[in-house]
C-alpha positions in Angstrom: 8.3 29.4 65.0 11.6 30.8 65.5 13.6 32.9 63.3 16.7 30.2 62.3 18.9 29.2 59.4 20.5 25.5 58.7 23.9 24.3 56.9 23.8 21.4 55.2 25.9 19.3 52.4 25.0 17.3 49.7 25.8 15.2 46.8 28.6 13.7 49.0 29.8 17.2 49.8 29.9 18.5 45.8 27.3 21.4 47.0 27.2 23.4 49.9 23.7 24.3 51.3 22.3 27.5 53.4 19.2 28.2 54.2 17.0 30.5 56.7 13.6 31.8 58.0 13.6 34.8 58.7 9.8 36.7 59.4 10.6 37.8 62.7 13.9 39.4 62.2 12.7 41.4 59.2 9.9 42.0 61.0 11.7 43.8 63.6 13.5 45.9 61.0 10.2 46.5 59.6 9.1 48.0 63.1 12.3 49.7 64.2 12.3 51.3 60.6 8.7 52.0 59.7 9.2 50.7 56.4 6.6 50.7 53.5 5.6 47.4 51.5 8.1 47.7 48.8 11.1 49.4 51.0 10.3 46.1 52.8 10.7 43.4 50.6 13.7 44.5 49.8 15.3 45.1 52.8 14.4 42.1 54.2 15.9 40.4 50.8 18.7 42.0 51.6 19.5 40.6 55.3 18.1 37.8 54.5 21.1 37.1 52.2 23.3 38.6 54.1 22.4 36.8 57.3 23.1 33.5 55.4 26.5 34.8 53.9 27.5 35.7 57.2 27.0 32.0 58.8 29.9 31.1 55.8 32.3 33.0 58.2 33.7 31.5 61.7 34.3 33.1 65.2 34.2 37.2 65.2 34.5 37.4 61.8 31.6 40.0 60.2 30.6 41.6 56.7 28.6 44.1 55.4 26.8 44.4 52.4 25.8 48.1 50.7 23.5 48.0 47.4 23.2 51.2 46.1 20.9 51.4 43.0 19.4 54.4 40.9 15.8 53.8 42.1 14.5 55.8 45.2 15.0 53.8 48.1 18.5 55.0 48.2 21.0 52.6 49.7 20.4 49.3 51.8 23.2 48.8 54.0 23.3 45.3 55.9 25.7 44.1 58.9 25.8 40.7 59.8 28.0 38.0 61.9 28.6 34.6 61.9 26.0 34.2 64.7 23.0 34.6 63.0 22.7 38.1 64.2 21.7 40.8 61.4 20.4 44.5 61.4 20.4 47.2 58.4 18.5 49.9 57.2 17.1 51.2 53.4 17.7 55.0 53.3 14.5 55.9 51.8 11.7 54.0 53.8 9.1 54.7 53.0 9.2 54.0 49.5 6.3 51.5 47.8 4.5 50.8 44.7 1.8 48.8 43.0 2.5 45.4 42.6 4.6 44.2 39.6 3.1 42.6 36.6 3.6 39.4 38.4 1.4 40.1 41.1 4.5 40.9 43.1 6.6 43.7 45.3 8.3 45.5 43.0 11.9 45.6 44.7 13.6 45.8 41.0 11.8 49.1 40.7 12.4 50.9 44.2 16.3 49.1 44.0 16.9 50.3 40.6 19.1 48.6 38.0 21.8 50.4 37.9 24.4 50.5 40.5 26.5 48.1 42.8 26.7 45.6 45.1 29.5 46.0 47.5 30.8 43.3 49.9 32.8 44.2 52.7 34.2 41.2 54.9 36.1 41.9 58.0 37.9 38.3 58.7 40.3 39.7 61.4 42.9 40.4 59.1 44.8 44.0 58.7 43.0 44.4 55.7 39.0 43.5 55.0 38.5 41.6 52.0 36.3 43.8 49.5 34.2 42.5 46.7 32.0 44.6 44.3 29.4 43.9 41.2 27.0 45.9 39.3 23.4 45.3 40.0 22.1 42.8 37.2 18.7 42.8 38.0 17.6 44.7 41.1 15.6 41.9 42.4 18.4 41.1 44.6 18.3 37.5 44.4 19.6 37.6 41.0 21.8 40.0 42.4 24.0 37.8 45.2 23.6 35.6 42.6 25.8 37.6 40.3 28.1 38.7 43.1 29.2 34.8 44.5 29.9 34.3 40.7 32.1 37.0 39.5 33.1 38.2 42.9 34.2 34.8 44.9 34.1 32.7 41.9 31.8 30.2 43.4 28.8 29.1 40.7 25.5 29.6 43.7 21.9 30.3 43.3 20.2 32.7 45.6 16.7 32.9 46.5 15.3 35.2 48.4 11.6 36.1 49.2 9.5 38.6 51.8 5.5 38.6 51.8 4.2 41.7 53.7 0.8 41.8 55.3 -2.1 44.6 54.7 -1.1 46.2 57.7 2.4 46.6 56.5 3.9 44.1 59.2 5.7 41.2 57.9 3.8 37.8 57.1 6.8 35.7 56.3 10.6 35.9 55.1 13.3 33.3 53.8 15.7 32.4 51.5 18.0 29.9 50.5 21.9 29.9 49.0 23.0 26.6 47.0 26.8 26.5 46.0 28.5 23.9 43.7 32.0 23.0 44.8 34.9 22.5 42.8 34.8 19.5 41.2 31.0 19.1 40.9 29.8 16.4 38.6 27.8 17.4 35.6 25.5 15.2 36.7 24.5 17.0 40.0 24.9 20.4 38.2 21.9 19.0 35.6 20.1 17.9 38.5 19.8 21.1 40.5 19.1 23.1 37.6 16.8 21.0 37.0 15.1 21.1 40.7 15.6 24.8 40.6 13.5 25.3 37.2 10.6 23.0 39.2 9.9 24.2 42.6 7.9 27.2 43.3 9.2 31.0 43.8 10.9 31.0 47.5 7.9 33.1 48.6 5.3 30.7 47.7 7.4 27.8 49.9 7.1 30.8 52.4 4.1 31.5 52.5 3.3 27.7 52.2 5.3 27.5 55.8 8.0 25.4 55.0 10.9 25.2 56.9 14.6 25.8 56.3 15.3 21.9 56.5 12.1 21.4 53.7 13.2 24.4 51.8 16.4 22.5 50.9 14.9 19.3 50.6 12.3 21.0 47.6 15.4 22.0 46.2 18.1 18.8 46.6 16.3 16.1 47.7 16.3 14.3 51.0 18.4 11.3 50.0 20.8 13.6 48.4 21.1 16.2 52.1 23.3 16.1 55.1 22.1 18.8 57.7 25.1 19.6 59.3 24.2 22.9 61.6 21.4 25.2 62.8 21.3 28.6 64.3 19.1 31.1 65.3 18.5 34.0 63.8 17.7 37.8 65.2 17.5 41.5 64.5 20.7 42.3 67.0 22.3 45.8 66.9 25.7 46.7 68.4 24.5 50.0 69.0 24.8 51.4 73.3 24.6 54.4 74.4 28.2 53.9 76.1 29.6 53.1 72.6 27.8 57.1 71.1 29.5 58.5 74.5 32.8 57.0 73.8 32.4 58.9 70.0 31.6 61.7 71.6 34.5 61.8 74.1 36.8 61.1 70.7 35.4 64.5 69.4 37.4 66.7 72.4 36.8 68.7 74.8 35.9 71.7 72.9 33.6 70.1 70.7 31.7 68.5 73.6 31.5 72.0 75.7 30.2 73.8 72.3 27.3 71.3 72.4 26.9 72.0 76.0 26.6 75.7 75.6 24.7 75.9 72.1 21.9 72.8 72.7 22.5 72.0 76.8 22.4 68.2 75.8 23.1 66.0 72.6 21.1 63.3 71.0 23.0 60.1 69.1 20.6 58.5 66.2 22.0 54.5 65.2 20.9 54.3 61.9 21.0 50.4 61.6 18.1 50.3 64.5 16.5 53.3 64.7 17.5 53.6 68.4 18.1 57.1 70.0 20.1 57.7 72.6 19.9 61.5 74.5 22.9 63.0 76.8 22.0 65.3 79.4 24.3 68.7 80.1 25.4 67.1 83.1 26.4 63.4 81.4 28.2 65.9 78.7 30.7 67.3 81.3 31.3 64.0 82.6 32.0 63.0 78.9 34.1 66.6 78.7 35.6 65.2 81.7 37.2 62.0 79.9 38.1 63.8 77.1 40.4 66.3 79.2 
């Protein structure tokens, strides 16, 4: 099955609906990354949220989402569009630990619980719209939770969930993002908390194989759900070796003939994909070139 997230309203359009399967694309960060179990689960939390918050947005619109805890993975650092394309990185990958006393990744542990969640959204505006939390659990779900709360004032619940195989490759990833509406009846509020108290942890519908459509249906109800959209989901980096060259002529001539005489070529690292890109001497003074 494809990676791929749906929109969907319900309750006559009192809550808004977003979910998404994504195994394959953390799958590919896990490769390009070489992440450990742990450093896993919570990356792939991580753009598995943020790949759903960036389908909210329209056209060439973008975000990016940096959590920086106190535990030892060090900063996760998302980017995503309102494509369905994602990529990110954990600065510490190789991080893991035993499983948690429920049997689980223990993300809250490598994350930490103390720190911030920042929000960055680039809407094509002068300015980029900028929305920060503390870390209230570390699980992350909890956490995007927290930050549609007190940072967009929209009452949501977030679940995310990532199972990782023996050999460290990724058996399945998903999540889901519910939002109530202004206006919501206390009826449908009771009835979703209700639903949300019932079904299983996310990574039991995951593992289970359910779909983005069923995930939403566990959760709302079919009679109660309008799908409205679906998209396809990937690991997609903007990273080219024409876009590290045009950096690298931005530096100046100087610059560029120091690397030329101390190394004899230069090598560009992308963090968000792992990729490396190496320039030559002779593609350096072509780059020198266009910089004079």
């Amino acid at each position: 099955m494809e990676d791929y997230l749906v929109k969907a309203l319900a309750f006559e359009g009192q809550v808004r609906a977003y979910a998404a399967r994504t195994t394959e694309t953390v799958g590919e960060g896990q490769r390009r990354h070489y992440t450990w179990p742990t450093a896993s689960a919570a990356l792939g939390r991580a753009m598995t949220a943020t790949v759903m918050m960036g389908a909210m947005l329209s056209d060439e619109q973008k975000l990016t989402v940096k959590i920086e805890g106190d535990g030892p993975i060090g900063h996760i650092l998302v980017d995503a569009n309102a494509k369905g394309e994602v990529r990110g990185y954990v600065a510490n990958p190789q991080t893991h630990f035993d499983l948690n006393e429920h049997g689980k990744l223990d993300v809250r542990r490598a994350v930490g619980t103390s720190g911030m969640l920042t929000v960055v959204k680039d809407i094509g505006m002068r300015d980029f719209f900028t929305g920060q939390v503390p870390l209230v659990s570390g699980e992350l779900g909890e956490d995007f939770t927290y930050y549609f709360s007190a940072s967009e004032q929209v009452p949501s619940a977030v679940g995310v969930g990532v199972l990782v195989n023996p050999d460290n490759s990724i058996l399945a990833a998903g999540g889901f993002i519910i939002q109530l509406m202004p206006g919501t009846s206390d009826e449908t509020i009771s009835l979703i908390e209700k639903r949300l108290t019932e079904i299983p942890p996310i990574s039991k519908q995951i593992e289970k194989g359910l779909t983005p459509e069923e995930i939403l249906i566990e959760i709302l109800g079919k009679e109660y759900i309008k799908f409205l959209e679906k998209m396809p989901v990937s690991f997609t980096c903007t990273c080219s070796k024409k876009r590290f060259g045009d950096a690298i002529v931005s530096l100046g001539k100087k610059e560029i003939q120091d690397m030329i005489e101390t190394d004899g070529q230069a090598e560009a690292h992308c963090h968000f994909c792992n990729q490396k890109y190496l320039y030559t001497a002779e593609e350096l003074e072509a780059l020198k070139q266009e910089a004079i």
